[in-house]
Gaussian input, Z-matrix of N, CA and C with variables (Angstrom, degrees):
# hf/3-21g

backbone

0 1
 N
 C     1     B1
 C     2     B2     1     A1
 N     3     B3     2     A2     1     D1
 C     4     B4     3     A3     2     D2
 C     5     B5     4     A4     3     D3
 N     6     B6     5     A5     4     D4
 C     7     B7     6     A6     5     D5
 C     8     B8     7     A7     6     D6
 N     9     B9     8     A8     7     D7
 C    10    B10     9     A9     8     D8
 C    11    B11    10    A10     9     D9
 N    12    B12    11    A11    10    D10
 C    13    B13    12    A12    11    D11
 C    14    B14    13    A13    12    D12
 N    15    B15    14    A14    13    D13
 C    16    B16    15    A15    14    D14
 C    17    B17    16    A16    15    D15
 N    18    B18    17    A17    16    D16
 C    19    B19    18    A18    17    D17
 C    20    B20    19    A19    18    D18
 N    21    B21    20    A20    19    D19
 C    22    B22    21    A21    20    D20
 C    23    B23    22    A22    21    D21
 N    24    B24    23    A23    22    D22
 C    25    B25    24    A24    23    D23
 C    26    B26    25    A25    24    D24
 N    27    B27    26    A26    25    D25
 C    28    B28    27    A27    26    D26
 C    29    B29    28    A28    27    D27
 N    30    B30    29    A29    28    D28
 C    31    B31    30    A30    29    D29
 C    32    B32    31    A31    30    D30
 N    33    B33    32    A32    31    D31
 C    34    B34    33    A33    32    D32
 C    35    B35    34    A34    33    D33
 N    36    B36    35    A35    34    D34
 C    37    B37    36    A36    35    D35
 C    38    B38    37    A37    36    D36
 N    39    B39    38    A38    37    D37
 C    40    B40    39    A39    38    D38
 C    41    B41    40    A40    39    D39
 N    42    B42    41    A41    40    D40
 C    43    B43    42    A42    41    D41
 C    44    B44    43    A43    42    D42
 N    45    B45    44    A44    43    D43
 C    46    B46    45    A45    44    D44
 C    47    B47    46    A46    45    D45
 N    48    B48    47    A47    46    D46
 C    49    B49    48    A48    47    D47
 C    50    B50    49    A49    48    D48
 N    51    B51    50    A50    49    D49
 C    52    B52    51    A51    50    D50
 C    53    B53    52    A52    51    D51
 N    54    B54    53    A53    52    D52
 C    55    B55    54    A54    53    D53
 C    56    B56    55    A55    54    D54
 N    57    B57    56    A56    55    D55
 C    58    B58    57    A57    56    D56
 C    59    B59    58    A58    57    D57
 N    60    B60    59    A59    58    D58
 C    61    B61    60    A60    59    D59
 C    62    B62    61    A61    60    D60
 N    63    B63    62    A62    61    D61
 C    64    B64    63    A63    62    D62
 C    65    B65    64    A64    63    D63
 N    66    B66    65    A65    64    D64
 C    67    B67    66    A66    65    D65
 C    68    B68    67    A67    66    D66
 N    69    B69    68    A68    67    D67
 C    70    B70    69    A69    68    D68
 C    71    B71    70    A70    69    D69
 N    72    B72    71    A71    70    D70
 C    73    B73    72    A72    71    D71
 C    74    B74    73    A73    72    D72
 N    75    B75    74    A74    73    D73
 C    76    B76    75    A75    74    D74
 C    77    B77    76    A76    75    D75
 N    78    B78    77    A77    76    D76
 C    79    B79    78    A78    77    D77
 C    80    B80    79    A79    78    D78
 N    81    B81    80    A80    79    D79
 C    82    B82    81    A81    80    D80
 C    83    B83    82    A82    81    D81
 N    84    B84    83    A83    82    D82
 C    85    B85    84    A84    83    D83
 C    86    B86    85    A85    84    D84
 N    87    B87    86    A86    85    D85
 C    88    B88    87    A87    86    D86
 C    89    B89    88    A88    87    D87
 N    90    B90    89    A89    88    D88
 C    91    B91    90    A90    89    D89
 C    92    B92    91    A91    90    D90
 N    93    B93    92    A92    91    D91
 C    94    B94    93    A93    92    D92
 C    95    B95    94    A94    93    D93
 N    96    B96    95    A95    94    D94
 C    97    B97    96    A96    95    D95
 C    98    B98    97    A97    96    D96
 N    99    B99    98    A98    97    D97
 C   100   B100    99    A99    98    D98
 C   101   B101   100   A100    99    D99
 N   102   B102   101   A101   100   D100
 C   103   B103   102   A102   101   D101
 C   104   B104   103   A103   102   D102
 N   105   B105   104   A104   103   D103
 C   106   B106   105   A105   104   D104
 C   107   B107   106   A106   105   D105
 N   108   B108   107   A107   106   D106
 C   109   B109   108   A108   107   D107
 C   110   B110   109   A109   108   D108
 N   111   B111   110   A110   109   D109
 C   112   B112   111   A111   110   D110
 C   113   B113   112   A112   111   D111
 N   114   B114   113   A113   112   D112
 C   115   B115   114   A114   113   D113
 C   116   B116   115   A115   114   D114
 N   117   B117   116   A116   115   D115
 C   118   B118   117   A117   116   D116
 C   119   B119   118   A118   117   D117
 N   120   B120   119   A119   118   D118
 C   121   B121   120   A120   119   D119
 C   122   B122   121   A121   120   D120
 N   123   B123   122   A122   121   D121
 C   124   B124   123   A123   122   D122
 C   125   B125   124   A124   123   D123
 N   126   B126   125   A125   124   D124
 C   127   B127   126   A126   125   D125
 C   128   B128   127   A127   126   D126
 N   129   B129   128   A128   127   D127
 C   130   B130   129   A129   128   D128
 C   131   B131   130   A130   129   D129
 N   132   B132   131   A131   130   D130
 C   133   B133   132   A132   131   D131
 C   134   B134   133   A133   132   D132
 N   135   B135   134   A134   133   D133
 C   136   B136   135   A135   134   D134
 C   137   B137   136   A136   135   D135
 N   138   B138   137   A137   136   D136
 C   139   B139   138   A138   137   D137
 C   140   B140   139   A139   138   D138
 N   141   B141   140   A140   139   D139
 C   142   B142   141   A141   140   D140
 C   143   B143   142   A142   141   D141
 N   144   B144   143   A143   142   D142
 C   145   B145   144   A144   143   D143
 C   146   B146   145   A145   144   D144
 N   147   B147   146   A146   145   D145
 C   148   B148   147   A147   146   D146
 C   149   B149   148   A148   147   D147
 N   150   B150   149   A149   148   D148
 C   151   B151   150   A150   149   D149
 C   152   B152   151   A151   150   D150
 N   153   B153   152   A152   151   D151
 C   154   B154   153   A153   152   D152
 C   155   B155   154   A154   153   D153
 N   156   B156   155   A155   154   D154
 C   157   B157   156   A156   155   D155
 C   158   B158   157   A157   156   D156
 N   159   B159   158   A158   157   D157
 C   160   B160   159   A159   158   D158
 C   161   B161   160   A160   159   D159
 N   162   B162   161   A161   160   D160
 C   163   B163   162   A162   161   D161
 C   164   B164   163   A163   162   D162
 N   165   B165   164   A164   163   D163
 C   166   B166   165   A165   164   D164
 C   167   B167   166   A166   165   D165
 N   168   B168   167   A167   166   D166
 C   169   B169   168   A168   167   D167
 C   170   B170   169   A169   168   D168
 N   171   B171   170   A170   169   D169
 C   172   B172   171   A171   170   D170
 C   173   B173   172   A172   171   D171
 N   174   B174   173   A173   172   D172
 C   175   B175   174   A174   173   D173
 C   176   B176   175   A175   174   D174
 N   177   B177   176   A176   175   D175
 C   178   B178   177   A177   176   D176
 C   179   B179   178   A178   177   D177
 N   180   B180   179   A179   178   D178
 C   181   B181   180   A180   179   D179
 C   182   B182   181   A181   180   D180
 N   183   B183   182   A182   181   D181
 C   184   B184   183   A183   182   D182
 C   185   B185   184   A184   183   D183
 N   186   B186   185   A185   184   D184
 C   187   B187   186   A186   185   D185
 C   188   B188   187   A187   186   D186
 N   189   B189   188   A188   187   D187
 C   190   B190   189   A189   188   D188
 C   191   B191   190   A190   189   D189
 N   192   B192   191   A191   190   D190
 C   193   B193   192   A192   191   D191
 C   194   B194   193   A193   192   D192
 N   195   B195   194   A194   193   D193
 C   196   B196   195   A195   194   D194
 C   197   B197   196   A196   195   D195
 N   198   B198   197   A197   196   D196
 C   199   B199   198   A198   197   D197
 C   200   B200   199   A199   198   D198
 N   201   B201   200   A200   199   D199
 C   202   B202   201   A201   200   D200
 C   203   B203   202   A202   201   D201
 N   204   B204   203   A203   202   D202
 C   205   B205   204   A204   203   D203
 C   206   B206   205   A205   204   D204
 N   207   B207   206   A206   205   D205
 C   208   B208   207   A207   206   D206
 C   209   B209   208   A208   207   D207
 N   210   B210   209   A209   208   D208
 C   211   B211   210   A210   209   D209
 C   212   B212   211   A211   210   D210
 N   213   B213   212   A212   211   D211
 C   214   B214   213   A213   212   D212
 C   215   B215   214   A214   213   D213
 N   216   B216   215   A215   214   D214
 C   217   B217   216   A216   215   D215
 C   218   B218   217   A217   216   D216
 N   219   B219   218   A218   217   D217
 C   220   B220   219   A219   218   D218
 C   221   B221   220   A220   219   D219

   B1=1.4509
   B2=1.5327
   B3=1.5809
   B4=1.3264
   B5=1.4855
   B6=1.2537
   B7=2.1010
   B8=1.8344
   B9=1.0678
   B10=1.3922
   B11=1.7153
   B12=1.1105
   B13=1.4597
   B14=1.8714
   B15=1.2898
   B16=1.8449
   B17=1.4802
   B18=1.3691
   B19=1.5059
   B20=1.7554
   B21=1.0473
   B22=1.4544
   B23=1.6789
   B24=1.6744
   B25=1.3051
   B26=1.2588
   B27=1.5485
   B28=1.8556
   B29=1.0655
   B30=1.7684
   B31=1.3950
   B32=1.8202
   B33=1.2732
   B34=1.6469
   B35=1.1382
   B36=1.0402
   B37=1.5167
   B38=1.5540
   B39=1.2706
   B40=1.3120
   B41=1.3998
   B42=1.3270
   B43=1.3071
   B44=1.4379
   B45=1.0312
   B46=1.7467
   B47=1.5396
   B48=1.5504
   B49=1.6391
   B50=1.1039
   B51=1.5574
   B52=1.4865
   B53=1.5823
   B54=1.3689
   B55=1.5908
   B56=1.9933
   B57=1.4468
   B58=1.4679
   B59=2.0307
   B60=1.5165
   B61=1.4362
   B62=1.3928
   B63=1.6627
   B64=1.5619
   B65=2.1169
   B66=1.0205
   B67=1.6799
   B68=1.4726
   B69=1.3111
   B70=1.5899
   B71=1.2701
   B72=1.1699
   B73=1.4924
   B74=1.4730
   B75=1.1369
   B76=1.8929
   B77=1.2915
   B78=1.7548
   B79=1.6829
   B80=1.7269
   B81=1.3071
   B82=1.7542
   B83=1.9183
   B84=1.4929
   B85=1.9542
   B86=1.9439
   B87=1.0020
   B88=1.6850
   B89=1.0845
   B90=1.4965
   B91=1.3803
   B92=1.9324
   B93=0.9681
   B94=1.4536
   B95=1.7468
   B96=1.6065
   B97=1.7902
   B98=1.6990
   B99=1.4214
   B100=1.2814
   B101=1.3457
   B102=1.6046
   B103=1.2166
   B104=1.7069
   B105=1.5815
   B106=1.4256
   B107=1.3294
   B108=1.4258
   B109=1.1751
   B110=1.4301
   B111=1.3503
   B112=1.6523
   B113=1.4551
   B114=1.1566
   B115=1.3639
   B116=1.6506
   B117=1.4882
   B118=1.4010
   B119=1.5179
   B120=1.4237
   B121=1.5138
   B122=1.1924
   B123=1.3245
   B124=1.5813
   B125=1.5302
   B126=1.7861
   B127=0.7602
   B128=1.5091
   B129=1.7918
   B130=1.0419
   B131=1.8316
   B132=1.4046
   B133=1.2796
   B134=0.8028
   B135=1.3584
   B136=1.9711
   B137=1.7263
   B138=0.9215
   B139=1.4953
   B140=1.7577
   B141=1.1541
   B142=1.3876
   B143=1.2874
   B144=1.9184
   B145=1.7455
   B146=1.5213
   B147=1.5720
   B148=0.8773
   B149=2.0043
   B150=1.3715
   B151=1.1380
   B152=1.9029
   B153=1.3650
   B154=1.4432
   B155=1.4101
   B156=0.9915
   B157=2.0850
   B158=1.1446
   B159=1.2069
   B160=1.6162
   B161=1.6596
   B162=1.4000
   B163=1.7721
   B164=1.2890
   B165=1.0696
   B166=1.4487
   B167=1.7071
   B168=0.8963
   B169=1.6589
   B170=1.6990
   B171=1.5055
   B172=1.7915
   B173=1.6665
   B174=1.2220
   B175=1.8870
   B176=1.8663
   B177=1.1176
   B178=1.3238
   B179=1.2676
   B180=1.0238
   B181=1.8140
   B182=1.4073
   B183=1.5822
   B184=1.5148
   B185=1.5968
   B186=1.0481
   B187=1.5363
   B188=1.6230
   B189=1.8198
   B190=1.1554
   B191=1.6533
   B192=1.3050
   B193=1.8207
   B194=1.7078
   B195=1.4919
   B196=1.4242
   B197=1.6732
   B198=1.2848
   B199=1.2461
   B200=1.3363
   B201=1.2158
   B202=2.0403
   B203=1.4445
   B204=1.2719
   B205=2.1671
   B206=1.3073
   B207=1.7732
   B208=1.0479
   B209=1.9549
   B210=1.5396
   B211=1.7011
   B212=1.1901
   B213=1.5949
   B214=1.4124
   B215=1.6657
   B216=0.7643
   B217=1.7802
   B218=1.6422
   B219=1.3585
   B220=1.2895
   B221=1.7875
   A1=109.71
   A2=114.76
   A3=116.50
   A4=107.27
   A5=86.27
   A6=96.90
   A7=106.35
   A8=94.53
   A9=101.64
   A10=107.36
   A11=135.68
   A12=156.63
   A13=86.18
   A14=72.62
   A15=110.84
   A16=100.71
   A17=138.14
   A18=120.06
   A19=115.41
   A20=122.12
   A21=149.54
   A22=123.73
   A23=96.37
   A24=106.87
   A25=94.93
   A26=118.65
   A27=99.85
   A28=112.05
   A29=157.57
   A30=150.56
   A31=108.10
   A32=100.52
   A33=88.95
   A34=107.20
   A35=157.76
   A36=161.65
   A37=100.71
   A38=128.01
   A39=104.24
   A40=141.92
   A41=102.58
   A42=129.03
   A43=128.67
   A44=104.78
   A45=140.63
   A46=85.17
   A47=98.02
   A48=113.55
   A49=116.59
   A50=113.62
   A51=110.18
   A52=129.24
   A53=103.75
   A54=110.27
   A55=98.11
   A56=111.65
   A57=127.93
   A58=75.84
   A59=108.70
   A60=107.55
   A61=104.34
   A62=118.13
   A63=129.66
   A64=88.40
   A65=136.44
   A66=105.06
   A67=88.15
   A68=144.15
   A69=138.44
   A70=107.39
   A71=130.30
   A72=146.51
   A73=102.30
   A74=131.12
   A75=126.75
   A76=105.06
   A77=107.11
   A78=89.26
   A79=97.82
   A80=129.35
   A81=114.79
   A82=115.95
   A83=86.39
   A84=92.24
   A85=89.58
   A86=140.38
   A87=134.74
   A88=103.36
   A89=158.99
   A90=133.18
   A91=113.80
   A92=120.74
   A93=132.22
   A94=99.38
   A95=96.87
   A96=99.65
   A97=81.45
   A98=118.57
   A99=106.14
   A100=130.59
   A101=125.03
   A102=159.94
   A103=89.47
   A104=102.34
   A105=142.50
   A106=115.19
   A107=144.02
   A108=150.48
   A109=109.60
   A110=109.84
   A111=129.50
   A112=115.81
   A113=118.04
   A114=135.70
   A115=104.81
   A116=115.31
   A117=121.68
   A118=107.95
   A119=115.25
   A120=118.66
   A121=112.18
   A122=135.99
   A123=117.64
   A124=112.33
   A125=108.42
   A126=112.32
   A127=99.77
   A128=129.97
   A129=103.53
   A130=136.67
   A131=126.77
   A132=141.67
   A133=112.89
   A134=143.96
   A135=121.35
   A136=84.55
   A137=100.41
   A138=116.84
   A139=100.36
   A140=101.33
   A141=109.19
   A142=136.51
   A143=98.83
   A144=83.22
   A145=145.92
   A146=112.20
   A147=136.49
   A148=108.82
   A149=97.96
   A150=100.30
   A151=119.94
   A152=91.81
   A153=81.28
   A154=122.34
   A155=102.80
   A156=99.49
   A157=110.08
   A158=140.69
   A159=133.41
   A160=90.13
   A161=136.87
   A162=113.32
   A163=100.94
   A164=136.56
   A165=126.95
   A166=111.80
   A167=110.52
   A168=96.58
   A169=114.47
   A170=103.64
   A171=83.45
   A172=148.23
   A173=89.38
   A174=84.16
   A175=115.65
   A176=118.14
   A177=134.60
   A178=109.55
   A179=116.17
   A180=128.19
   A181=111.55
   A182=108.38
   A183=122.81
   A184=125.58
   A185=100.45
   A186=116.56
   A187=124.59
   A188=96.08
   A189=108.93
   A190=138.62
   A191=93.28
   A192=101.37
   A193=113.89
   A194=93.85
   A195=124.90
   A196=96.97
   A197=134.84
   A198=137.11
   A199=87.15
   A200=117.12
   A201=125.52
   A202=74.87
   A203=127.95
   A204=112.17
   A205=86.83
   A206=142.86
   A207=140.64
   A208=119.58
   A209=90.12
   A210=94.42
   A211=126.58
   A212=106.57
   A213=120.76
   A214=111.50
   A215=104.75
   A216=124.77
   A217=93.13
   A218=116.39
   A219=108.33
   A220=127.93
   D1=135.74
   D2=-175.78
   D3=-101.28
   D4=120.23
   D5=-174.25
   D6=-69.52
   D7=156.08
   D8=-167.16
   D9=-119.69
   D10=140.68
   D11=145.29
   D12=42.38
   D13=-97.44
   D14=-172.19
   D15=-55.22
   D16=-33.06
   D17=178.68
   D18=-75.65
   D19=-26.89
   D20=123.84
   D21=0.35
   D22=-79.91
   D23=172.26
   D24=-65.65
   D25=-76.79
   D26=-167.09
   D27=-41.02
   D28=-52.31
   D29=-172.02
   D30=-41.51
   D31=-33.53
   D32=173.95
   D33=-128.31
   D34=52.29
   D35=76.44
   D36=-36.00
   D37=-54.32
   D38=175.62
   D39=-82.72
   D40=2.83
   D41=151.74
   D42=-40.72
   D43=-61.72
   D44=-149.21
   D45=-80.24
   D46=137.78
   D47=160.52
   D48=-68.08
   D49=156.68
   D50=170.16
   D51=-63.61
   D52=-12.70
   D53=175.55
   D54=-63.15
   D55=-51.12
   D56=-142.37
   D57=-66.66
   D58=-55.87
   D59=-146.65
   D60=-56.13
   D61=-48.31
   D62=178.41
   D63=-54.89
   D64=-30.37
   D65=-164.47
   D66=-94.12
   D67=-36.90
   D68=149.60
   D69=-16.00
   D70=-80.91
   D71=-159.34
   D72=-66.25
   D73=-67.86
   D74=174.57
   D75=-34.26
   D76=-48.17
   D77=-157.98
   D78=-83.03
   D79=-29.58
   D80=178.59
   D81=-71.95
   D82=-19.61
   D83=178.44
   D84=-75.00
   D85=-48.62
   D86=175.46
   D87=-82.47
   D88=-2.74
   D89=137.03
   D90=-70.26
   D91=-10.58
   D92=-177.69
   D93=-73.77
   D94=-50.05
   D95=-149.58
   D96=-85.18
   D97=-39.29
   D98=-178.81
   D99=-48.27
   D100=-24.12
   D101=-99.19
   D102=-133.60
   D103=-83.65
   D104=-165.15
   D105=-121.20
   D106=26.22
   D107=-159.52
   D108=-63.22
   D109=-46.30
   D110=156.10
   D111=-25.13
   D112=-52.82
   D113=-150.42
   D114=-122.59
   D115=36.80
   D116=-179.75
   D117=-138.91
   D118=106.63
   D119=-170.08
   D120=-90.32
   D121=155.73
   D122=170.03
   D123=-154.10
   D124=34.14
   D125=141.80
   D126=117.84
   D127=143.73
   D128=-172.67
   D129=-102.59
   D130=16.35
   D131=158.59
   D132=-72.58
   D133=-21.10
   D134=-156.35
   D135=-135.76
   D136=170.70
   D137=176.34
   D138=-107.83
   D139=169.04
   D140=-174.36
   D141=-55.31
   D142=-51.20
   D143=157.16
   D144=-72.53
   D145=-15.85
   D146=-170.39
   D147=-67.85
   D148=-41.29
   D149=173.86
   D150=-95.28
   D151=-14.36
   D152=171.97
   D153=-80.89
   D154=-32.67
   D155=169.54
   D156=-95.07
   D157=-3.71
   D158=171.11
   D159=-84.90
   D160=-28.98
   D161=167.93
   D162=-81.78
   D163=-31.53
   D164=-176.09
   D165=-75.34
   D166=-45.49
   D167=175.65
   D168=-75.42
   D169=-41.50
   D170=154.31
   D171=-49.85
   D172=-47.67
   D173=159.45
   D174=-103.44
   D175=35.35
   D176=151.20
   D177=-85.18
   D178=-57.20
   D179=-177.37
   D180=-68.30
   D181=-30.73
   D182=157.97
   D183=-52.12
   D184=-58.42
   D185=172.98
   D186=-56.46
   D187=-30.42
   D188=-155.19
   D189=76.16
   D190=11.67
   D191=171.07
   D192=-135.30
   D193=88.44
   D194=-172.61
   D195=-89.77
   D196=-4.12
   D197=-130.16
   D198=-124.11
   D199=-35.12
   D200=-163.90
   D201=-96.29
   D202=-69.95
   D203=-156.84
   D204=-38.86
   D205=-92.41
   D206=-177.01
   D207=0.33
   D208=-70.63
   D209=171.24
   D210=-38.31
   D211=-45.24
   D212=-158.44
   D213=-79.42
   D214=-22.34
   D215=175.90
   D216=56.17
   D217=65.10
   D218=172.52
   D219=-71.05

């Protein structure tokens, strides 16, 4: 069977620890906003930082790696 693109990417995405996937994900979620920042809503009560680390430390604490948000000095 000839693996395709995406079976690929998932084979090492599922690889990867949850530390690796959360430092994956920060750095393409800040090439995105860097990108299109304009064009990135997040909703209309909270202001931006407020909601960007209140989802990130919720499923940090989810994950169990509260220890890398810290690192990351987001």
């Amino acid at each position: 069977m000839i693996k395709t693109a995406q079976d690929i990417q998932d084979d090492i995405f599922r690889k990867m620890s949850a530390d690796k996937k959360l430092e994956v994900w920060v750095g393409l979620w800040r090439l995105a906003k860097e990108l299109a920042g304009d064009k990135i809503t997040y909703g209309t009560n909270r202001s931006k930082a407020d909601l960007d680390m209140d989802y990130l430390k919720k499923w940090a604490k989810e994950l169990g790696v509260e220890d890398i948000i810290e690192k990351l000095r987001l």
